[in-house]
DOMAR-366888 format. One line per field, with one value per residue (C-alpha): residue in three letters; x, y, z; residue number from 1. Coordinates in pm, whole numbers, plus 50000, padded with zeros to 5 digits. Layout:
BEGIN
r: [Ala, ...] $
X: [X, ...] $
Y: [Y, ...] $
Z: [Z, ...] $
k: [NUM, ...] $
This chain:
BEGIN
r: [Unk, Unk, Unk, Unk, Unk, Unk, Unk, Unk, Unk, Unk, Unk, Unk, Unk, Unk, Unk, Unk, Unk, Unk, Unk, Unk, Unk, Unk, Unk, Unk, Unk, Unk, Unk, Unk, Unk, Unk, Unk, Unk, Unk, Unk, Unk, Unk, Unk, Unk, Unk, Unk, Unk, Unk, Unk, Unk, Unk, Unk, Unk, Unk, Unk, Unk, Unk, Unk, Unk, Unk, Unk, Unk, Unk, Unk, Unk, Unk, Unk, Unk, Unk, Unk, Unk, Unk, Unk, Unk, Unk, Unk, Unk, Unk, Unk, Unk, Unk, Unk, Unk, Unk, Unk, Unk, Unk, Unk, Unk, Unk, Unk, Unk, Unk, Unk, Unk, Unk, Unk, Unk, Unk, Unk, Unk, Unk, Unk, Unk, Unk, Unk, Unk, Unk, Unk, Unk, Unk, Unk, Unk, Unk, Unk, Unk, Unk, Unk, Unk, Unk, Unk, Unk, Unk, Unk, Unk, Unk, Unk, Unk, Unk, Unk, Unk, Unk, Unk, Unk, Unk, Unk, Unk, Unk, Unk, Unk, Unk, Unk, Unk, Unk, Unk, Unk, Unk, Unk, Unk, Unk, Unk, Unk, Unk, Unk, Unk, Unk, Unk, Unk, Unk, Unk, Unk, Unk, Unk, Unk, Unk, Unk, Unk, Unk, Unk, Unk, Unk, Unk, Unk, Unk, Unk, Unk, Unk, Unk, Unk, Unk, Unk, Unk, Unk, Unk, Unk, Unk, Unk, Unk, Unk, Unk, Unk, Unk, Unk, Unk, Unk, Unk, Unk, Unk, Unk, Unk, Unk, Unk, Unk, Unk, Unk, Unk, Unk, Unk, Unk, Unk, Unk, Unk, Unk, Unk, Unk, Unk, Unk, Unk, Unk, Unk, Unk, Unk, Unk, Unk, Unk, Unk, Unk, Unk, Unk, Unk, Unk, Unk, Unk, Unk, Unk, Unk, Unk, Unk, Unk, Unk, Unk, Unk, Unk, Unk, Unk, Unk, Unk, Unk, Unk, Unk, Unk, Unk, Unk, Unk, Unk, Unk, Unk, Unk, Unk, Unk, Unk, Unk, Unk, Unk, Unk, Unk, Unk, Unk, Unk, Unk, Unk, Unk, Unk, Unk, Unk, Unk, Unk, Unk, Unk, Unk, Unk, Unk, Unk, Unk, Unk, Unk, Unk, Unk, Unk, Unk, Unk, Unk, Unk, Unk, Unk, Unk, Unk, Unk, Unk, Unk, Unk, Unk, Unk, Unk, Unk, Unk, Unk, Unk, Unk, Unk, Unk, Unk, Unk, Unk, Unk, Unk, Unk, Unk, Unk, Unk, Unk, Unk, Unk, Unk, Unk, Unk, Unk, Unk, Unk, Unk, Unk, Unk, Unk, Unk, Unk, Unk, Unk, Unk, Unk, Unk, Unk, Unk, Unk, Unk, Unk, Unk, Unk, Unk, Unk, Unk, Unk, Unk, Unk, Unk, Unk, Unk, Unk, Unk, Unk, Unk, Unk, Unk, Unk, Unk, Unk, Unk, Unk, Unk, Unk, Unk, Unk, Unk, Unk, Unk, Unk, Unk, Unk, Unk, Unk, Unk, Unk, Unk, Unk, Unk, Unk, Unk, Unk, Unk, Unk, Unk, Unk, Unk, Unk, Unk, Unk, Unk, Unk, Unk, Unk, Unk, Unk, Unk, Unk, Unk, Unk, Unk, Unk, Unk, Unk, Unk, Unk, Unk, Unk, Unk, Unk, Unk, Unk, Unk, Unk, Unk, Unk, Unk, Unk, Unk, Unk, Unk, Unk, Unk, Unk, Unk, Unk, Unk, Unk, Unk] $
X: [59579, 59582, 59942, 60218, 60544, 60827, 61130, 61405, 61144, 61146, 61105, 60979, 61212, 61032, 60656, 60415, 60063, 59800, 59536, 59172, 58796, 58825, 59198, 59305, 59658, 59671, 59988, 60105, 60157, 60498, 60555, 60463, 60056, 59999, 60312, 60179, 59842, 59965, 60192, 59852, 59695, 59982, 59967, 59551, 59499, 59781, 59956, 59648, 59512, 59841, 59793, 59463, 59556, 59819, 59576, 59402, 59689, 59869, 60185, 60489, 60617, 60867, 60619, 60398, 60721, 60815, 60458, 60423, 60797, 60712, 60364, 60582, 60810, 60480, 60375, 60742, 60941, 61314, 61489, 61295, 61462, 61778, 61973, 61800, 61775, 61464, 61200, 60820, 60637, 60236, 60094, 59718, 59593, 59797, 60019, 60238, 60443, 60703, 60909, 61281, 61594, 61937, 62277, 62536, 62892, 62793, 62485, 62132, 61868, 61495, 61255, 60910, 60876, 60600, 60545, 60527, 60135, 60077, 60300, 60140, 59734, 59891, 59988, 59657, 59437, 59666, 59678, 59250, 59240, 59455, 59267, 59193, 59271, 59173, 59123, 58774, 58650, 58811, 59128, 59086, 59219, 58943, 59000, 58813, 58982, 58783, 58781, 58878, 58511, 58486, 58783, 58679, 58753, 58601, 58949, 58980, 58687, 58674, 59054, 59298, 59376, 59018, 59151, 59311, 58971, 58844, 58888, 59000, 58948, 59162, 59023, 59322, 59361, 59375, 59010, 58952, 59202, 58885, 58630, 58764, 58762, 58451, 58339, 58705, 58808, 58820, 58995, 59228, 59315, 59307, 59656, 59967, 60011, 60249, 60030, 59978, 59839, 59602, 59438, 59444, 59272, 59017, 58937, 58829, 58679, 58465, 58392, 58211, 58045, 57858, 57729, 57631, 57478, 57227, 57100, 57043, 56913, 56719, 56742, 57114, 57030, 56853, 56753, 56542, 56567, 56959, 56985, 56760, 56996, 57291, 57154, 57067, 57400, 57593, 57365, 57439, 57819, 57781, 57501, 57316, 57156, 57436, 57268, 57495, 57369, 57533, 57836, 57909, 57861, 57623, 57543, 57162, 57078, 56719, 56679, 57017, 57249, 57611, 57845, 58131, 58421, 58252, 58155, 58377, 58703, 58505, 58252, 58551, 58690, 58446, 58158, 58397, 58452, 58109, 57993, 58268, 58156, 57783, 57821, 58080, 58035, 57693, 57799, 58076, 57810, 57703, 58041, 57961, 58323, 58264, 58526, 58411, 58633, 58869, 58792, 59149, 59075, 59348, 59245, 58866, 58841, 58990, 58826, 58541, 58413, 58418, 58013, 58078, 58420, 58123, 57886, 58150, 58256, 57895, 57907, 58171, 58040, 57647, 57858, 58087, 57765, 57546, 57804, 58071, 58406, 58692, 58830, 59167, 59207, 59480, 59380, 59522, 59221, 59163, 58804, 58775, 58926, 58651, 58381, 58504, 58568, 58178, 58074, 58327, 58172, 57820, 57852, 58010, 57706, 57466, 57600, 57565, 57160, 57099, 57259, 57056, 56767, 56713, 56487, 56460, 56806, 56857, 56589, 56778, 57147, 56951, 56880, 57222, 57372, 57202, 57229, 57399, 57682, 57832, 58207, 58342, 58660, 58778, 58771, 58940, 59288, 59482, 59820, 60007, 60335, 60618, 60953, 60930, 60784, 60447, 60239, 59945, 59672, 59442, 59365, 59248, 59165, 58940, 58838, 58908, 59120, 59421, 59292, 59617, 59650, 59393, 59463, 59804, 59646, 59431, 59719, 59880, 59627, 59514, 59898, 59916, 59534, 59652, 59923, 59741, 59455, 59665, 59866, 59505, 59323, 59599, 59696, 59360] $
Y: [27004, 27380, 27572, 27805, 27773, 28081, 28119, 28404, 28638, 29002, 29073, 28693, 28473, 28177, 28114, 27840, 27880, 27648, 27757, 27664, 27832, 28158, 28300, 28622, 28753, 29016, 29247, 29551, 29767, 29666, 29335, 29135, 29066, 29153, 28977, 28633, 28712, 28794, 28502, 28216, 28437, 28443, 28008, 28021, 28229, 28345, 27989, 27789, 28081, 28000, 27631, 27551, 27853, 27668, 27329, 27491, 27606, 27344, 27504, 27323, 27323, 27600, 27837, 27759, 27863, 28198, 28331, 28258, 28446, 28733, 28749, 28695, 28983, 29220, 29126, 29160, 29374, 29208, 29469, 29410, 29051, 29106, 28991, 28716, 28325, 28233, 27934, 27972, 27640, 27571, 27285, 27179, 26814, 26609, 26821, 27136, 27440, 27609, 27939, 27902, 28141, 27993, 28173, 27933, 28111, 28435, 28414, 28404, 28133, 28133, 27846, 27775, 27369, 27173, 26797, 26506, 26448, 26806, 26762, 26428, 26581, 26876, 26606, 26405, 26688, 26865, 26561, 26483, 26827, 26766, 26688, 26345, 26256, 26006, 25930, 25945, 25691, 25934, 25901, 26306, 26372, 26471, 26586, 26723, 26879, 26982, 27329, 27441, 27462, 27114, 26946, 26694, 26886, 26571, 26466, 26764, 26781, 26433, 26498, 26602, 26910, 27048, 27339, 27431, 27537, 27771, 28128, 28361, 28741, 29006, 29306, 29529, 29796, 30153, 30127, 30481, 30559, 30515, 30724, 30999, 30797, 30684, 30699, 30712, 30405, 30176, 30435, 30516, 30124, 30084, 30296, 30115, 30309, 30142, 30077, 29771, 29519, 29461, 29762, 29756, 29395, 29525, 29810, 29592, 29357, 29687, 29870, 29520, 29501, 29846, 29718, 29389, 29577, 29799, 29456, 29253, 29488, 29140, 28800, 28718, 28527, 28197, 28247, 28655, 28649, 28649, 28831, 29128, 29053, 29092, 29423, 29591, 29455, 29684, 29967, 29953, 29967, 30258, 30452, 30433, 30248, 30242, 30368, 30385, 30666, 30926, 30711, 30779, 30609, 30738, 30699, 30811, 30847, 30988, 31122, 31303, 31169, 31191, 31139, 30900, 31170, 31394, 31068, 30991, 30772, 30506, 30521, 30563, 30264, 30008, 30074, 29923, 29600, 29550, 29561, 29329, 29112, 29074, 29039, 28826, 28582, 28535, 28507, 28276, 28061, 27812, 27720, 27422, 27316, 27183, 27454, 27729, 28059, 28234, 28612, 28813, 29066, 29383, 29582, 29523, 29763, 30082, 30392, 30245, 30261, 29923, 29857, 29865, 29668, 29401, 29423, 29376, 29017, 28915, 28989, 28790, 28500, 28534, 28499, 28194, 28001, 28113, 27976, 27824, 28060, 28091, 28392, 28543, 28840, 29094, 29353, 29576, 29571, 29381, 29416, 29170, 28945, 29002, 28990, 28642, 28517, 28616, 28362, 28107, 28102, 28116, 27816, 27572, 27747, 27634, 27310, 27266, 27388, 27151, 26871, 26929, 27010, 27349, 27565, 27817, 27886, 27832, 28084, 28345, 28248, 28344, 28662, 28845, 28554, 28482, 28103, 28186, 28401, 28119, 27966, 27665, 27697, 27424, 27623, 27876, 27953, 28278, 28402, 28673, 28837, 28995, 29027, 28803, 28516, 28375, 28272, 28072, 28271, 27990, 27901, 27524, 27476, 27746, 27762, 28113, 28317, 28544, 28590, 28650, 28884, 29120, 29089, 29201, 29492, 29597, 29588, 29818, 30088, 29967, 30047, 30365, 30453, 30331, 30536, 30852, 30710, 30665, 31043, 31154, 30986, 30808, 30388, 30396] $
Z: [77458, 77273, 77387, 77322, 77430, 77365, 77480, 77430, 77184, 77199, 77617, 77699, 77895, 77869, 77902, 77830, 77795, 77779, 77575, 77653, 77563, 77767, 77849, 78040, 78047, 78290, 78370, 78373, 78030, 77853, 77961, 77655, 77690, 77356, 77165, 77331, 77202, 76832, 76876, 76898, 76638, 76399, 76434, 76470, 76179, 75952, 75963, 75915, 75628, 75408, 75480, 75307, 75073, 74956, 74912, 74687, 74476, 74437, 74652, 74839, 75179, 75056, 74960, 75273, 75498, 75300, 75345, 75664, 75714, 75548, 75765, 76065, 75962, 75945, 76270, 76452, 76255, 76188, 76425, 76725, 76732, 76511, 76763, 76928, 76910, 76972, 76950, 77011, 76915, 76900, 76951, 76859, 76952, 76744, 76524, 76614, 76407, 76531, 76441, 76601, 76468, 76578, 76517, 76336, 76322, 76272, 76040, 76178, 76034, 76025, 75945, 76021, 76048, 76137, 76164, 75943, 75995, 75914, 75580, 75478, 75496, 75308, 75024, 75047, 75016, 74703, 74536, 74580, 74375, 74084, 73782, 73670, 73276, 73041, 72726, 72582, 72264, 71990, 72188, 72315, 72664, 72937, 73235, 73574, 73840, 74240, 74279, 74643, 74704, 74623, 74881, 75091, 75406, 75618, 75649, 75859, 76073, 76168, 76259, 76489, 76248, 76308, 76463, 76108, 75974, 76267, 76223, 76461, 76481, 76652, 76801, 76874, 77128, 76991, 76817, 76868, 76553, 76354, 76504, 76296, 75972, 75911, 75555, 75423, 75613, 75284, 75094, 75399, 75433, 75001, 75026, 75067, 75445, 75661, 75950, 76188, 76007, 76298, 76322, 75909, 75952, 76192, 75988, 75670, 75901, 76090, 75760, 75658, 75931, 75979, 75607, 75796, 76081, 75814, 75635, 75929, 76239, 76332, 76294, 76357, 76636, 76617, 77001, 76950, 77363, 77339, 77043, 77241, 77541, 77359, 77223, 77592, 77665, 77408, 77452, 77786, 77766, 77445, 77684, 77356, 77054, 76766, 76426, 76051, 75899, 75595, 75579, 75933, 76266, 76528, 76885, 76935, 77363, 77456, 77093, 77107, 76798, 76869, 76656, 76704, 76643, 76917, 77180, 77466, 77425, 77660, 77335, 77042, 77196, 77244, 76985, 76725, 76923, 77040, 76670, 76548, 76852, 76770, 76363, 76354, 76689, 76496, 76132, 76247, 76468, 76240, 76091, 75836, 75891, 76236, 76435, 76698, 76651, 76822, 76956, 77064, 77253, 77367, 77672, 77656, 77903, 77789, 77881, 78059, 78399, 78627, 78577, 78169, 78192, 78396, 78121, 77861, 78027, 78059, 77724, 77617, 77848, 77662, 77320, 77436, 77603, 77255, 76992, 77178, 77055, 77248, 77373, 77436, 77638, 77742, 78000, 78271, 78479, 78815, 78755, 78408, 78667, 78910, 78698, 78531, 78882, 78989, 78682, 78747, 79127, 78968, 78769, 79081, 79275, 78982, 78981, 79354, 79373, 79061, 79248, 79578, 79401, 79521, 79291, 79521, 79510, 79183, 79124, 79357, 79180, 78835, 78985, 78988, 78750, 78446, 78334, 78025, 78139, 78383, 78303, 78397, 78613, 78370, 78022, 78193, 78127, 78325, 78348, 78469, 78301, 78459, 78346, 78078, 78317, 78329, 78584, 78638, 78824, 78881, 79226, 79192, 79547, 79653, 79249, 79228, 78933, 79076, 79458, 79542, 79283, 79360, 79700, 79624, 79473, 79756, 80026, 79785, 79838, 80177, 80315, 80232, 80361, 80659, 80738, 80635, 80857, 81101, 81144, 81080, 81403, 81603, 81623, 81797] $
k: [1, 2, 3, 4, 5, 6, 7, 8, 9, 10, 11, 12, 13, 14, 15, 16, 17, 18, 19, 20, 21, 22, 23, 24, 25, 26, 27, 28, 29, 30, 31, 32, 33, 34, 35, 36, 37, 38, 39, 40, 41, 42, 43, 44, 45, 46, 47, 48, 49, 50, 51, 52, 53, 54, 55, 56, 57, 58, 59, 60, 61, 62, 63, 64, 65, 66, 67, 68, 69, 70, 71, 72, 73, 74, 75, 76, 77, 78, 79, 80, 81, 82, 83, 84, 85, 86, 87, 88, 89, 90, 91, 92, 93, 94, 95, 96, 97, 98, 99, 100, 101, 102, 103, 104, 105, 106, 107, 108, 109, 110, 111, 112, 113, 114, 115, 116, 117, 118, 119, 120, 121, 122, 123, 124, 125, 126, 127, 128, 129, 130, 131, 132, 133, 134, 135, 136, 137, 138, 139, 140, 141, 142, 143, 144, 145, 146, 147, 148, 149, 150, 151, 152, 153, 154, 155, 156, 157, 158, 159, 160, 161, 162, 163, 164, 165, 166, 167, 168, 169, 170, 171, 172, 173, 174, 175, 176, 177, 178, 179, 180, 181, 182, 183, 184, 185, 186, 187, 188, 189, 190, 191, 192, 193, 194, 195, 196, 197, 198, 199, 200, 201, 202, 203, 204, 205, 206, 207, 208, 209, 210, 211, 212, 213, 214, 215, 216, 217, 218, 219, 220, 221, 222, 223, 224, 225, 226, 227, 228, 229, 230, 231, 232, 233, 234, 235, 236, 237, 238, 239, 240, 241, 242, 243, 244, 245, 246, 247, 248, 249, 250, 251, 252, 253, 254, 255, 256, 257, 258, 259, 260, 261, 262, 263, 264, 265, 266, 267, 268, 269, 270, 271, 272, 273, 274, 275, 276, 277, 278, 279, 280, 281, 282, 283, 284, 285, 286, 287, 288, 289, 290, 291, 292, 293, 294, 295, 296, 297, 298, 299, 300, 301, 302, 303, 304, 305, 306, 307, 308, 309, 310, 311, 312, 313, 314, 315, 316, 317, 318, 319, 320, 321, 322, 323, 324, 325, 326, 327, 328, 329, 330, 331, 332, 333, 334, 335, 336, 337, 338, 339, 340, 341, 342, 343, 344, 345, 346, 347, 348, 349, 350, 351, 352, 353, 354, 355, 356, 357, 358, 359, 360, 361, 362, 363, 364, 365, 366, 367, 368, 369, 370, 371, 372, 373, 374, 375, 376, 377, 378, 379, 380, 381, 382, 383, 384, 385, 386, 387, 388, 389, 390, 391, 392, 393, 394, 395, 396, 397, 398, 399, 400, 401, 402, 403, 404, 405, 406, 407, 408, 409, 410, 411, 412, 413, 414, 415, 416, 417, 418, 419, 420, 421, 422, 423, 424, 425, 426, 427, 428] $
């Protein structure tokens, strides 16, 4: 089992969160979503990333903990937490890290620790690198040494610490910020500008893939039928075909060419993530080290009406049935809710035809739910967040993700209808 557990960090109380293929964490704005999120990426990606850097260069436990520090520091700025203790601990299968700051007296400590197992493949894998000496006929020392290209990483994939070699990608909210960058975005991210180091990640990461996006217009796709499906998809949620053109991005709609500075925010905001999501879900696809990827993904809805924030989860579900990544989601919107809960239903009503043998049904269920957009209830993971506390939204009796919570919702708005319903034609 894949979790998180923090307690006392930044505006979280305590919270534990089991991680699984496709994960929502839904709340209202300021109440921690994202710092859970960056939390499981910081461990997914920036721990493992020093890890197997540090393989390769022949590093110690001591230099693996004051990277990952000084990454942490980027991500949470020292003052946000100056005066907190706090302990937030992953844990992966069979091994787990953790990041915990106690006060003793009146000084504050940090370390990042993780377990023996985790220490001991560190140690096999350095030492199957070092070089290998010996003495030749004339009595001259030779010598080989594996490059990191040439590690065994078998030890890995056939392991509990598979989960080490997957990469994860974060698509942060705020994507607009580069719709008015465009060809300067390398030069813009090249300066030493103190800016998120998400949004500077996913700016290298969307720069390289508009270059992706001109070489390969076709062909990404094993499967052309998904591939073309994926591409209505996005067109669909832009309200136009994407083209890279003069160094800057375009949206072209019934032979009109917009460009992205002068689109809508709904456009600003998700072009950038849909392209990230169809280079790199495919790129990342066949990974020859055995481990699907991880997809983060703040406020997929922003800006866009409910039909779009629809298409964007059907989407997401075509990509996590196509390659098998996982996704983790933050969002604001009871309608990413409803749209995963329409393909959660789909799948139980999928199974249920296929056991009774119904084709007819089955052919009436692919209809209005495409085959490869259902979700298990299973791989599902969703929480809400409030107050620091989290919740578990998943309804395992009627199979349903937070009923109560977007029934919650509508009495909100359905109380005060009522009563202007009411002084406007009477109790009856």
């Amino acid at each position: 089992m894949e979790s998180i557990e923090i307690n006392g960090f930044l505006t979280i109380g305590h919270a534990c969160f089991e991680i699984k293929k496709i994960n929502i964490l839904i709340g209202a704005q300021a109440q921690g979503k994202s710092v859970i999120a960056k939390l499981v990426y910081f461990f997914k990606h920036y721990f493992s990333a020093i890890f197997l850097e540090s393989i390769g260069k022949f590093q110690t436990k001591k230099d693996i903990e004051k990277k990952c520090l000084e990454q942490f520091e980027q991500i949470f700025p020292r003052y946000s937490w100056a005066n907190q203790e706090f302990a937030v601990v992953y844990r992966s299968g069979g091994y787990d890290v953790s990041i915990i700051r106690n006060k003793v007296g009146n000084k504050f400590s940090l370390k990042l620790n993780y377990c023996k197992e985790l220490t001991d493949l560190h140690r096999q894998l350095k030492n199957a690198g070092k070089p290998t000496l010996w003495a030749d006929e004339f009595g001259n020392l030779q010598g080989t040494i594996k490059t990191w290209d040439t590690l065994d990483f078998k030890k890995i994939n056939n392991h509990k610490f598979n989960k080490l070699l997957a990469i994860s990608v974060f698509i942060p909210a705020g994507r607009s910020f580069f719709a008015n960058l465009q060809k300067n975005i390398f030069s813009f991210l090249a300066n030493n500008i103190d800016i998120d180091p998400f949004i500077k990640e996913f700016g290298f990461r969307y720069e390289s893939s508009k270059q992706y996006h001109i070489a390969h217009q076709r062909g990404l796709f094993q499967d052309s039928d998904r591939e073309i499906k994926i591409a209505l998809l996005i067109s669909n949620i832009i309200a136009g075909e994407y083209v890279y053109a003069d160094e800057q991005d375009w949206i072209l709609n019934n032979g009109k060419k917009t460009n992205l500075a002068n689109a809508s925010s709904g456009q600003q905001e998700s072009l950038p993530m849909m392209l990230i999501l169809k280079i790199w879900s495919a790129m990342l696809g066949a990974n020859e080290r055995g481990s699907s990827s991880t997809f983060f993904i703040e406020e997929p809805e922003a800006h866009l009406f409910p039909v779009s924030q629809k298409q964007i989860i059907s989407l997401i579900a075509t990509i996590y049935n196509t390659f098998g990544h996982s996704f983790f989601i933050t969002t604001h919107s009871p309608y990413i809710l409803t749209a995963i809960n329409n393909l959660v239903v789909g799948q139980d009503a999928y199974d249920k035809a296929t056991a009774n043998g119904d084709a007819e049904q089955l052919k009436k269920l692919a209809h209005v739910l495409p085959t490869d957009e259902l979700i298990r209830l299973e791989d599902v993971s969703a929480y809400t967040l409030n107050k620091g506390k989290l919740e578990s939204i998943i309804d395992s009796e009627n199979r349903l993700i937070g009923a109560n919570l977007l029934d919650a919702v509508s009495d909100e708005f359905d109380k005060a209808f009522g009563v202007a319903t009411e002084i406007l034609y009477g109790a009856g």
